[in-house]
HTML snippet that shows the backbone in 3Dmol.js (N, CA, C, O; Angstrom):
<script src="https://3Dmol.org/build/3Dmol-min.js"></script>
<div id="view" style="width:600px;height:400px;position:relative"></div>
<script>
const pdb = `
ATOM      1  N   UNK A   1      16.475   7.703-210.214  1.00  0.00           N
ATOM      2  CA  UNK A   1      16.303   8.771-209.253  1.00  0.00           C
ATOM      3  C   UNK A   1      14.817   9.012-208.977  1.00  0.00           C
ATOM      4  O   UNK A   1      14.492   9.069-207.792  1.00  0.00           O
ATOM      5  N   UNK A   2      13.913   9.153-209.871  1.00  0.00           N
ATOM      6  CA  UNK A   2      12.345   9.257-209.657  1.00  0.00           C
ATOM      7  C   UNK A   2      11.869   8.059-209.084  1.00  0.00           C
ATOM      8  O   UNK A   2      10.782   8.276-208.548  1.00  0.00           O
ATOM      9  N   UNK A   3      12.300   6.660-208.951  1.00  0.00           N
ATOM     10  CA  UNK A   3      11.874   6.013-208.193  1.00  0.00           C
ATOM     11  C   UNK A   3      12.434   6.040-206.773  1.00  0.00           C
ATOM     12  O   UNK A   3      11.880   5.390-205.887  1.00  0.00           O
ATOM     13  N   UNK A   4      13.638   6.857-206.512  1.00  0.00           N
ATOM     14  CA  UNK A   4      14.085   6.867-205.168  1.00  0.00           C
ATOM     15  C   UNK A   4      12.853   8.073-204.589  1.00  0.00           C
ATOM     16  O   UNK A   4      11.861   7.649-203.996  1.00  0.00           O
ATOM     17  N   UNK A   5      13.016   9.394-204.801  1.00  0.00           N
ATOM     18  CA  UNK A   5      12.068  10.111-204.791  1.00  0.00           C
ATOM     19  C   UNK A   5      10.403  10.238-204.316  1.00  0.00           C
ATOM     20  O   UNK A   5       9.725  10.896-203.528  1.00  0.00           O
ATOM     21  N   UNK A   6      10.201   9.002-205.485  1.00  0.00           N
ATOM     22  CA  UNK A   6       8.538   8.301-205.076  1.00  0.00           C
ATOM     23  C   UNK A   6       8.508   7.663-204.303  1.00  0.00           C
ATOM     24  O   UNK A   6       7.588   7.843-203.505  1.00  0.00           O
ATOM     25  N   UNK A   7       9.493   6.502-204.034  1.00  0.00           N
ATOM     26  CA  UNK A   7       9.831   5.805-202.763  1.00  0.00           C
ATOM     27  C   UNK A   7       9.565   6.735-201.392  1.00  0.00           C
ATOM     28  O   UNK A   7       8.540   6.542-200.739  1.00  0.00           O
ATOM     29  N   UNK A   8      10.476   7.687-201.016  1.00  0.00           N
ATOM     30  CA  UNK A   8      10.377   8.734-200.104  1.00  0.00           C
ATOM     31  C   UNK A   8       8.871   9.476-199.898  1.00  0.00           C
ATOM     32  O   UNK A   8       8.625  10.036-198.830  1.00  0.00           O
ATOM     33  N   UNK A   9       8.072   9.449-200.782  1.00  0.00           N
ATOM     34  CA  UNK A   9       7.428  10.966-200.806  1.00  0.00           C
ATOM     35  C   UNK A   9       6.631   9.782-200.239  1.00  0.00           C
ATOM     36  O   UNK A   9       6.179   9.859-199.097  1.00  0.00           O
ATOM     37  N   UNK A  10       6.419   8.555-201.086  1.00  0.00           N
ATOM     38  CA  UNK A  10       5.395   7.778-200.555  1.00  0.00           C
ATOM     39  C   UNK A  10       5.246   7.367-198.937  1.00  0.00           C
ATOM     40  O   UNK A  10       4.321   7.627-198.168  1.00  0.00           O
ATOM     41  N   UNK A  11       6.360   6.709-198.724  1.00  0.00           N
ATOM     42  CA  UNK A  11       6.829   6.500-197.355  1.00  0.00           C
ATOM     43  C   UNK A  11       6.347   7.623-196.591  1.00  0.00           C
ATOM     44  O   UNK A  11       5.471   7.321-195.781  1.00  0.00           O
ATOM     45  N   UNK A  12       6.703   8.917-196.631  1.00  0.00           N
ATOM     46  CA  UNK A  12       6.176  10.074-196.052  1.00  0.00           C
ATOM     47  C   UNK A  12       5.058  10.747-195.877  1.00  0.00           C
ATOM     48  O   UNK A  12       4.919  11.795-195.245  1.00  0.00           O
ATOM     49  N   UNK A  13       3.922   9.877-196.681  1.00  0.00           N
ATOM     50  CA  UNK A  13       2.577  10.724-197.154  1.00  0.00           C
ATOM     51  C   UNK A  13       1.848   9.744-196.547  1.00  0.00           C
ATOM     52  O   UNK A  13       0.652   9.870-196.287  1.00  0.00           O
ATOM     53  N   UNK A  14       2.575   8.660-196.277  1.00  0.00           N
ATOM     54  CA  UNK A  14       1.116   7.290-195.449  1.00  0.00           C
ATOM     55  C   UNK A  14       1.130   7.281-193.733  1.00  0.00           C
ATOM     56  O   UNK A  14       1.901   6.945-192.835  1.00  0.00           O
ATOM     57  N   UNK A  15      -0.220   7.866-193.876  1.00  0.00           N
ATOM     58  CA  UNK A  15      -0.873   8.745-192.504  1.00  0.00           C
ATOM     59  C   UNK A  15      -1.197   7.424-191.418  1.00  0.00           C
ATOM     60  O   UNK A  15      -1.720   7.635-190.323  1.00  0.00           O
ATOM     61  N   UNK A  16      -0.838   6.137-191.849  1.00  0.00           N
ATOM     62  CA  UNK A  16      -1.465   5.303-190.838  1.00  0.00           C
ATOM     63  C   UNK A  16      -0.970   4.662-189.547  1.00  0.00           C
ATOM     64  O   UNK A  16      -1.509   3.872-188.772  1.00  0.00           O
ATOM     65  N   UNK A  17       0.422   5.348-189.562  1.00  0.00           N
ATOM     66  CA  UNK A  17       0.692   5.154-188.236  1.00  0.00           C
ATOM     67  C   UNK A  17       0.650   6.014-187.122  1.00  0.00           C
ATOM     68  O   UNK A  17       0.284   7.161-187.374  1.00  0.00           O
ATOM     69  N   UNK A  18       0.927   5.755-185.977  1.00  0.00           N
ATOM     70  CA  UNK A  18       0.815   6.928-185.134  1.00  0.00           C
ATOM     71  C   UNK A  18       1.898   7.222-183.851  1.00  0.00           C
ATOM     72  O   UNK A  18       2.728   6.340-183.629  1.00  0.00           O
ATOM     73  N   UNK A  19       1.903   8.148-183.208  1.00  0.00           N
ATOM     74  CA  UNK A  19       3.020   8.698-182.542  1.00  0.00           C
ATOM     75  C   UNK A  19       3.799   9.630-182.754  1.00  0.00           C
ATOM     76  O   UNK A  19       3.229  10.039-183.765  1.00  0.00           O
ATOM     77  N   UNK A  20       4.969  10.575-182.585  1.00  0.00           N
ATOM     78  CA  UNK A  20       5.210  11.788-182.737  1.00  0.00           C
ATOM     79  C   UNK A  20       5.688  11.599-184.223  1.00  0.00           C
ATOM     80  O   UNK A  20       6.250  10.638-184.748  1.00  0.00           O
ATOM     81  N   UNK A  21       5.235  12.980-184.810  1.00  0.00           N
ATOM     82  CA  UNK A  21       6.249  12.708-186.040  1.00  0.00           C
ATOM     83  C   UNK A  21       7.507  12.509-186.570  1.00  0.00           C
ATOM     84  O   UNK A  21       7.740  12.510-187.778  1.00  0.00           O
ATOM     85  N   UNK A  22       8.128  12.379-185.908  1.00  0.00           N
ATOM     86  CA  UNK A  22       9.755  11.825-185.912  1.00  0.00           C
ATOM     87  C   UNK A  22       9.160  10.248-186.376  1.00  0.00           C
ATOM     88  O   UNK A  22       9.190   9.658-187.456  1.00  0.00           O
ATOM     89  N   UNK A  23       8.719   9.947-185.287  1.00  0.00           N
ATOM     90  CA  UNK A  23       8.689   8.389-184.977  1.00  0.00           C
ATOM     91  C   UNK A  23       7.934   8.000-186.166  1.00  0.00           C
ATOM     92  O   UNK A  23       8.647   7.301-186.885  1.00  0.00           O
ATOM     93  N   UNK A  24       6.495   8.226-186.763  1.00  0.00           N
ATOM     94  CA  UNK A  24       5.688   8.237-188.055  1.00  0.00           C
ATOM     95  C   UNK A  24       6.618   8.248-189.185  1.00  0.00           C
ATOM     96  O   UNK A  24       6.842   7.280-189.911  1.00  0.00           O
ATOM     97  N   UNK A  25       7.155   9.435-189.286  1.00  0.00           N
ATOM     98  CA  UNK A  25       8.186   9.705-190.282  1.00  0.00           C
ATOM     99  C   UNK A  25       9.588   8.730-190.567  1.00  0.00           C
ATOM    100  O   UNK A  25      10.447   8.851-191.441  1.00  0.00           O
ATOM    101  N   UNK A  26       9.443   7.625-189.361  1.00  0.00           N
ATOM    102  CA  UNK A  26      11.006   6.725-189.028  1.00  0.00           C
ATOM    103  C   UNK A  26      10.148   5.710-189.751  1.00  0.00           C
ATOM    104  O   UNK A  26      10.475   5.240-190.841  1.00  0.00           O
ATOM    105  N   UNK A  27       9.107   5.408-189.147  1.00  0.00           N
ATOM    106  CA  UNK A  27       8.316   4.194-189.434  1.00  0.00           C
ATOM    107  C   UNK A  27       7.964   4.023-190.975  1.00  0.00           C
ATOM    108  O   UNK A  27       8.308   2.982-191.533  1.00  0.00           O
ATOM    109  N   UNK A  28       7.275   5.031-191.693  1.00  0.00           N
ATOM    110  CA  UNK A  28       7.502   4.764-193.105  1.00  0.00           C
ATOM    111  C   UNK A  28       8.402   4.496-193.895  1.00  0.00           C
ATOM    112  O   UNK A  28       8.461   3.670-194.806  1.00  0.00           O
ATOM    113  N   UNK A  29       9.394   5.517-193.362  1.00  0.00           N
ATOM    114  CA  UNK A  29      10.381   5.291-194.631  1.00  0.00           C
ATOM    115  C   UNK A  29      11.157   3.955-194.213  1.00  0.00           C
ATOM    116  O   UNK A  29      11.929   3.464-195.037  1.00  0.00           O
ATOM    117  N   UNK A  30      10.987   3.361-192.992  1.00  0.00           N
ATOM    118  CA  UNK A  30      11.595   2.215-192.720  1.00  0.00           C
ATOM    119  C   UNK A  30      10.586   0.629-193.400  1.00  0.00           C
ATOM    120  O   UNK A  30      10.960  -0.526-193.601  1.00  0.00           O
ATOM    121  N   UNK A  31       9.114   1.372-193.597  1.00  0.00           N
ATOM    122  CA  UNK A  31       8.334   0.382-194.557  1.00  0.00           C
ATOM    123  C   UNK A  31       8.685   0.185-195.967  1.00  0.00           C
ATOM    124  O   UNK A  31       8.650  -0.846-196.638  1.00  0.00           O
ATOM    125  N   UNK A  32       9.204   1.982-196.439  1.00  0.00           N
ATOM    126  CA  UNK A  32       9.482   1.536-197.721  1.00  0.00           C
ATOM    127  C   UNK A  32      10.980   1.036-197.832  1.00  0.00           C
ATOM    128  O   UNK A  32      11.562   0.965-198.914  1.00  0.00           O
ATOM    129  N   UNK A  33      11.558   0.694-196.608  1.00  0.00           N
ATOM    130  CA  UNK A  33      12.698   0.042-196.787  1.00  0.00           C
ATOM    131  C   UNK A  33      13.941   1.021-196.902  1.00  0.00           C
ATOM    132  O   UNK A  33      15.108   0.691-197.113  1.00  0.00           O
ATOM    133  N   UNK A  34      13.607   1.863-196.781  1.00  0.00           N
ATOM    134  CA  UNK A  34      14.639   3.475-197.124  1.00  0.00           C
ATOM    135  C   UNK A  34      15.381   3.759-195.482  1.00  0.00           C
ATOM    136  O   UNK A  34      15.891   4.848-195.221  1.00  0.00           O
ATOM    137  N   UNK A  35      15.353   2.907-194.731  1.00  0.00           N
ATOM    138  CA  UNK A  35      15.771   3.449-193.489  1.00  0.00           C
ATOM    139  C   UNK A  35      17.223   2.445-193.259  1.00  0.00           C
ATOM    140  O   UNK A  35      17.366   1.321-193.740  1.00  0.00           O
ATOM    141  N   UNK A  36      18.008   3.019-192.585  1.00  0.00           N
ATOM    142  CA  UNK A  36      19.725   2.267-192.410  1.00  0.00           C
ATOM    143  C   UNK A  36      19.466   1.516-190.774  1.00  0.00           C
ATOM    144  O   UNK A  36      19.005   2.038-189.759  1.00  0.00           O
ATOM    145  N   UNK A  37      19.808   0.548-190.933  1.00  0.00           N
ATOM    146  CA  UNK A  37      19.732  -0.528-189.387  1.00  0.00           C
ATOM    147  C   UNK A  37      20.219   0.308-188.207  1.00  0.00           C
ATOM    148  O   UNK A  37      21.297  -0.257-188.024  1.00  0.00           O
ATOM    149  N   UNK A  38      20.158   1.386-187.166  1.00  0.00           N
ATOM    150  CA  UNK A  38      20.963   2.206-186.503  1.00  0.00           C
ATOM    151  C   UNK A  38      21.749   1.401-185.536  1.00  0.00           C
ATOM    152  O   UNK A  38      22.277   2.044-184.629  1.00  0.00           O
ATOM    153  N   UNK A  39      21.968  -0.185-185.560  1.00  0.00           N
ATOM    154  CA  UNK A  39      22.982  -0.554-184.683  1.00  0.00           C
ATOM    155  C   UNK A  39      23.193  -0.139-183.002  1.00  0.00           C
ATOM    156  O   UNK A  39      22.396   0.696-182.574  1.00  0.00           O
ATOM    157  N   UNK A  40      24.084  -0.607-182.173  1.00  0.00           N
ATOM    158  CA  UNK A  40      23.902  -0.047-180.931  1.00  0.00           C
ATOM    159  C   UNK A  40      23.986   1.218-180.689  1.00  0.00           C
ATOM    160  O   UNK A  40      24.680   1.945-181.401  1.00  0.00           O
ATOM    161  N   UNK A  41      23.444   1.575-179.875  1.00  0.00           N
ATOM    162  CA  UNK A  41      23.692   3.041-179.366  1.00  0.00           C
ATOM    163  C   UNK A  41      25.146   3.210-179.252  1.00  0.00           C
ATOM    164  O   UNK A  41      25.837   2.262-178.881  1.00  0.00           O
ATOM    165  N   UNK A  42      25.739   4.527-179.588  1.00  0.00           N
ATOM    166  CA  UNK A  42      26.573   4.908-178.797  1.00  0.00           C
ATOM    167  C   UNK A  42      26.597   6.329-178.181  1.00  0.00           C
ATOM    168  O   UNK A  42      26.026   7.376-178.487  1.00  0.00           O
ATOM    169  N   UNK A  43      27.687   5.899-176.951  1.00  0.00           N
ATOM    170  CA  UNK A  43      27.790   7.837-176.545  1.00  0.00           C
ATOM    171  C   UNK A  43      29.063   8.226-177.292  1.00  0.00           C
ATOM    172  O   UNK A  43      30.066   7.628-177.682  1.00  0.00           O
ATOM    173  N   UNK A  44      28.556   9.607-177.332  1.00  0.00           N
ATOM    174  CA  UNK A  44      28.986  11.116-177.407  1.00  0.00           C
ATOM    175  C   UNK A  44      30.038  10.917-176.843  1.00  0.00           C
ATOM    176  O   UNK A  44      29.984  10.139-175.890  1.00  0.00           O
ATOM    177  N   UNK A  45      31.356  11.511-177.190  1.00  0.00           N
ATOM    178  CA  UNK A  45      32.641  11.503-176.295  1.00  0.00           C
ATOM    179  C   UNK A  45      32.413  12.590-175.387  1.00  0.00           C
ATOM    180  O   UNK A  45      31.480  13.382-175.520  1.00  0.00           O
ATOM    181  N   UNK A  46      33.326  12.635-174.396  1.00  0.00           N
ATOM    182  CA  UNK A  46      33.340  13.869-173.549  1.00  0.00           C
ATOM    183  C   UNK A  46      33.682  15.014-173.910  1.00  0.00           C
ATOM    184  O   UNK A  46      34.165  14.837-175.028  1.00  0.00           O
ATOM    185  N   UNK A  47      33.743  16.193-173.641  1.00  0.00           N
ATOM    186  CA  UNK A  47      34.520  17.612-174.079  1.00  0.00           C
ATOM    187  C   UNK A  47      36.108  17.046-174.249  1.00  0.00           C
ATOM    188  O   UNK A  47      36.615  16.912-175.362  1.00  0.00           O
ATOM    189  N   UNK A  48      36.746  16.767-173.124  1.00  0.00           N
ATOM    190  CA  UNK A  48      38.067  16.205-172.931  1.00  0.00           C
ATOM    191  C   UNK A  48      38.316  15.958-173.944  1.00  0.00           C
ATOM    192  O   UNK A  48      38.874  16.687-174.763  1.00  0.00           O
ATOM    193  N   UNK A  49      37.800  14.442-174.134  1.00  0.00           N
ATOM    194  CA  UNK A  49      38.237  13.349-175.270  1.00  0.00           C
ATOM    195  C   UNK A  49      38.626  14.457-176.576  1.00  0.00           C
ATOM    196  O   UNK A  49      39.712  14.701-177.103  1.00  0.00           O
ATOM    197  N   UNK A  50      37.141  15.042-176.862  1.00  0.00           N
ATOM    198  CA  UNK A  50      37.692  15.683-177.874  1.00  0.00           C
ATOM    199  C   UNK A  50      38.346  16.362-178.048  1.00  0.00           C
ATOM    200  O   UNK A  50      38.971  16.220-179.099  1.00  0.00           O
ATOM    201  N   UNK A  51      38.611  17.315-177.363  1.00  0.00           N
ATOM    202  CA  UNK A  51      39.839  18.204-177.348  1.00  0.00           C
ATOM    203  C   UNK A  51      41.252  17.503-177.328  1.00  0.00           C
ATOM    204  O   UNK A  51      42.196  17.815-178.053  1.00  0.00           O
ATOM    205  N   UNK A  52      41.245  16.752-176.615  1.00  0.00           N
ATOM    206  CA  UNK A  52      42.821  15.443-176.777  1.00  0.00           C
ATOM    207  C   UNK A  52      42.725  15.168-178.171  1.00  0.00           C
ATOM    208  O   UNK A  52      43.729  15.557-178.767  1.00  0.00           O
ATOM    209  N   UNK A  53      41.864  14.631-178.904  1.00  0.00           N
ATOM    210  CA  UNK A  53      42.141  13.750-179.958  1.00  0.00           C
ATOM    211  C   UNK A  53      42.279  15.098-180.922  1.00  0.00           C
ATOM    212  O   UNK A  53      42.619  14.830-182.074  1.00  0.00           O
ATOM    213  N   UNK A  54      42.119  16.168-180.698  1.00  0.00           N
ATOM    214  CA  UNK A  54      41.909  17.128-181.576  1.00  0.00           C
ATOM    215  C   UNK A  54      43.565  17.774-181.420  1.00  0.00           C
ATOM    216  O   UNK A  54      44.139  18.262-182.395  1.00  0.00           O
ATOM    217  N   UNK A  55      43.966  17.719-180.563  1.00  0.00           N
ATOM    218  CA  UNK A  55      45.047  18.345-180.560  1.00  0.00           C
ATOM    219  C   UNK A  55      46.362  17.176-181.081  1.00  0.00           C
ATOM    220  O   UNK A  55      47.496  17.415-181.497  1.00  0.00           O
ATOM    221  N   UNK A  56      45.922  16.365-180.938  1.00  0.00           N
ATOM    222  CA  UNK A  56      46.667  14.919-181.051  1.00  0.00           C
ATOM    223  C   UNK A  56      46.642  15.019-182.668  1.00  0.00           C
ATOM    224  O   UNK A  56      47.653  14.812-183.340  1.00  0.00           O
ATOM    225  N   UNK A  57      45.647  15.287-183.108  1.00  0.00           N
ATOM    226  CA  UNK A  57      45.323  15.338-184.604  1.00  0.00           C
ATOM    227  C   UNK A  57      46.381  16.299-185.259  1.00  0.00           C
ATOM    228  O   UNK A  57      47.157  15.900-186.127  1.00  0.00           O
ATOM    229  N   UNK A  58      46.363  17.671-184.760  1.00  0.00           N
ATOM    230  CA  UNK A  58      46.748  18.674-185.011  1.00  0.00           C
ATOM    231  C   UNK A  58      48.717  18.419-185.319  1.00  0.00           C
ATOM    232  O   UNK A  58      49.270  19.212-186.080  1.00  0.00           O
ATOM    233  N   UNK A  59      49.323  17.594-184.831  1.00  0.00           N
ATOM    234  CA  UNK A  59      50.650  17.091-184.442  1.00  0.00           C
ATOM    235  C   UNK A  59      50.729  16.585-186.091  1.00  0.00           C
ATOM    236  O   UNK A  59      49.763  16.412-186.834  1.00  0.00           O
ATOM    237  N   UNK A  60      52.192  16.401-186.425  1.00  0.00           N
ATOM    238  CA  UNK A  60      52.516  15.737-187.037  1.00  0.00           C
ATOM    239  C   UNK A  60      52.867  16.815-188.543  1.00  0.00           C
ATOM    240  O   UNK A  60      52.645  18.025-188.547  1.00  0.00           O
ATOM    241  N   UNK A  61      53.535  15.919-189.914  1.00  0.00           N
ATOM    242  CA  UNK A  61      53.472  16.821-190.489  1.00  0.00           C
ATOM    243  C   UNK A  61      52.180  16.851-191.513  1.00  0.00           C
ATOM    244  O   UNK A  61      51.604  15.827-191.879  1.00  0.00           O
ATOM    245  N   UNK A  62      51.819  18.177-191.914  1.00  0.00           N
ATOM    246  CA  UNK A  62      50.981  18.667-192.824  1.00  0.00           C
ATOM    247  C   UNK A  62      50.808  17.717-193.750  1.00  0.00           C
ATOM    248  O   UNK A  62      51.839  17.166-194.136  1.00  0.00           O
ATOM    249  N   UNK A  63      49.385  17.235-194.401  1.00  0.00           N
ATOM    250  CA  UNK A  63      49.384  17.105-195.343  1.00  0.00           C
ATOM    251  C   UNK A  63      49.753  17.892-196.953  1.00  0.00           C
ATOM    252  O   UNK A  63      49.906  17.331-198.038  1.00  0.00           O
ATOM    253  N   UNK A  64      49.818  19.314-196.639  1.00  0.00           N
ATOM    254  CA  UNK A  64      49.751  20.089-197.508  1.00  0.00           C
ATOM    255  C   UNK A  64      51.472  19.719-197.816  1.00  0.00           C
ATOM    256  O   UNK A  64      51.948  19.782-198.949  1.00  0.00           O
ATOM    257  N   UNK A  65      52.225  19.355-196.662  1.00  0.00           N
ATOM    258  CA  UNK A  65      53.920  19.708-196.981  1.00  0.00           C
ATOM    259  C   UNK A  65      53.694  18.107-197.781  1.00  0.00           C
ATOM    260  O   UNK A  65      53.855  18.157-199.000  1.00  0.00           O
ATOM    261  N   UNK A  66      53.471  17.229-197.416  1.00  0.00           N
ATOM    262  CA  UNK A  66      53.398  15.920-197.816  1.00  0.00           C
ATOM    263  C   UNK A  66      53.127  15.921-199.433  1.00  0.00           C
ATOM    264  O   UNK A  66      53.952  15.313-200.115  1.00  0.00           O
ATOM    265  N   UNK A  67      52.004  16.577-200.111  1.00  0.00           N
ATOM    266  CA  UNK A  67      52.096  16.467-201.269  1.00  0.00           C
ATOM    267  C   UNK A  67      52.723  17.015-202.101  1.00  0.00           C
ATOM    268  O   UNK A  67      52.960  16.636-203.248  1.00  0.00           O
ATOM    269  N   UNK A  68      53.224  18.511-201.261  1.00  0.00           N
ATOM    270  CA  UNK A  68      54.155  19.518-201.966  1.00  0.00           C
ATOM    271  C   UNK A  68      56.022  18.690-202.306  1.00  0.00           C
ATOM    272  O   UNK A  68      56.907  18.952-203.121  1.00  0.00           O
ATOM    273  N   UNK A  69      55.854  17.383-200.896  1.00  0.00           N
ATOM    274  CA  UNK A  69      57.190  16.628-201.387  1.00  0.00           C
ATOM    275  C   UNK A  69      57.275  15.632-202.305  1.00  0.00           C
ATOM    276  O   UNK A  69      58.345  15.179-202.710  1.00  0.00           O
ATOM    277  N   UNK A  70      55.368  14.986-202.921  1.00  0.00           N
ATOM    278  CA  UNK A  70      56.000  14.370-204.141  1.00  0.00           C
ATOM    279  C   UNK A  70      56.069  15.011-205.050  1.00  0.00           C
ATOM    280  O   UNK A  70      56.448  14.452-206.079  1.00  0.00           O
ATOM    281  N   UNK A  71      55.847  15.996-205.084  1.00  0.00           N
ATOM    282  CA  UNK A  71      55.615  16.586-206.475  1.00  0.00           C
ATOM    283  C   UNK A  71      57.004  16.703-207.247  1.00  0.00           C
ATOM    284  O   UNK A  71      57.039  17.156-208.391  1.00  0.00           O
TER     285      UNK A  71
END
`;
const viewer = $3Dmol.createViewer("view");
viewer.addModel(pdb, "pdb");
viewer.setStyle({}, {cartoon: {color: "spectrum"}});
viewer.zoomTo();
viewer.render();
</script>
């Protein structure tokens, strides 16, 4: 854990790049190797979408009844 830690603080404390700090702050910790590949972009679903899949979700039976029937 103290080397994850030092890893970070270090990554975060080296002043030699430049551009907004988001971007500074992406760039180190992506030197010390601490950063995840972000893959393609994607979009945001619509309001819609979510509300469909949310109500779609909502259907069906309970998990709560489901475990109360193996018991």
């Amino acid at each position: 854990m103290n080397d994850y830690v030092t890893a970070v603080l270090d990554a975060a404390t080296n002043p030699s790049l430049a551009g907004s700090e988001a971007e500074r702050l992406r760039e180190r910790l992506d030197q010390a190797g601490l950063l995840a590949d972000q893959g393609k972009p994607r979009r945001r679903p619509s309001r819609d979408e979510t509300e469909r899949a949310r109500r779609h979700a909502g259907r069906g039976t309970a998990l709560a009844e489901l475990v109360s029937q193996d018991r």
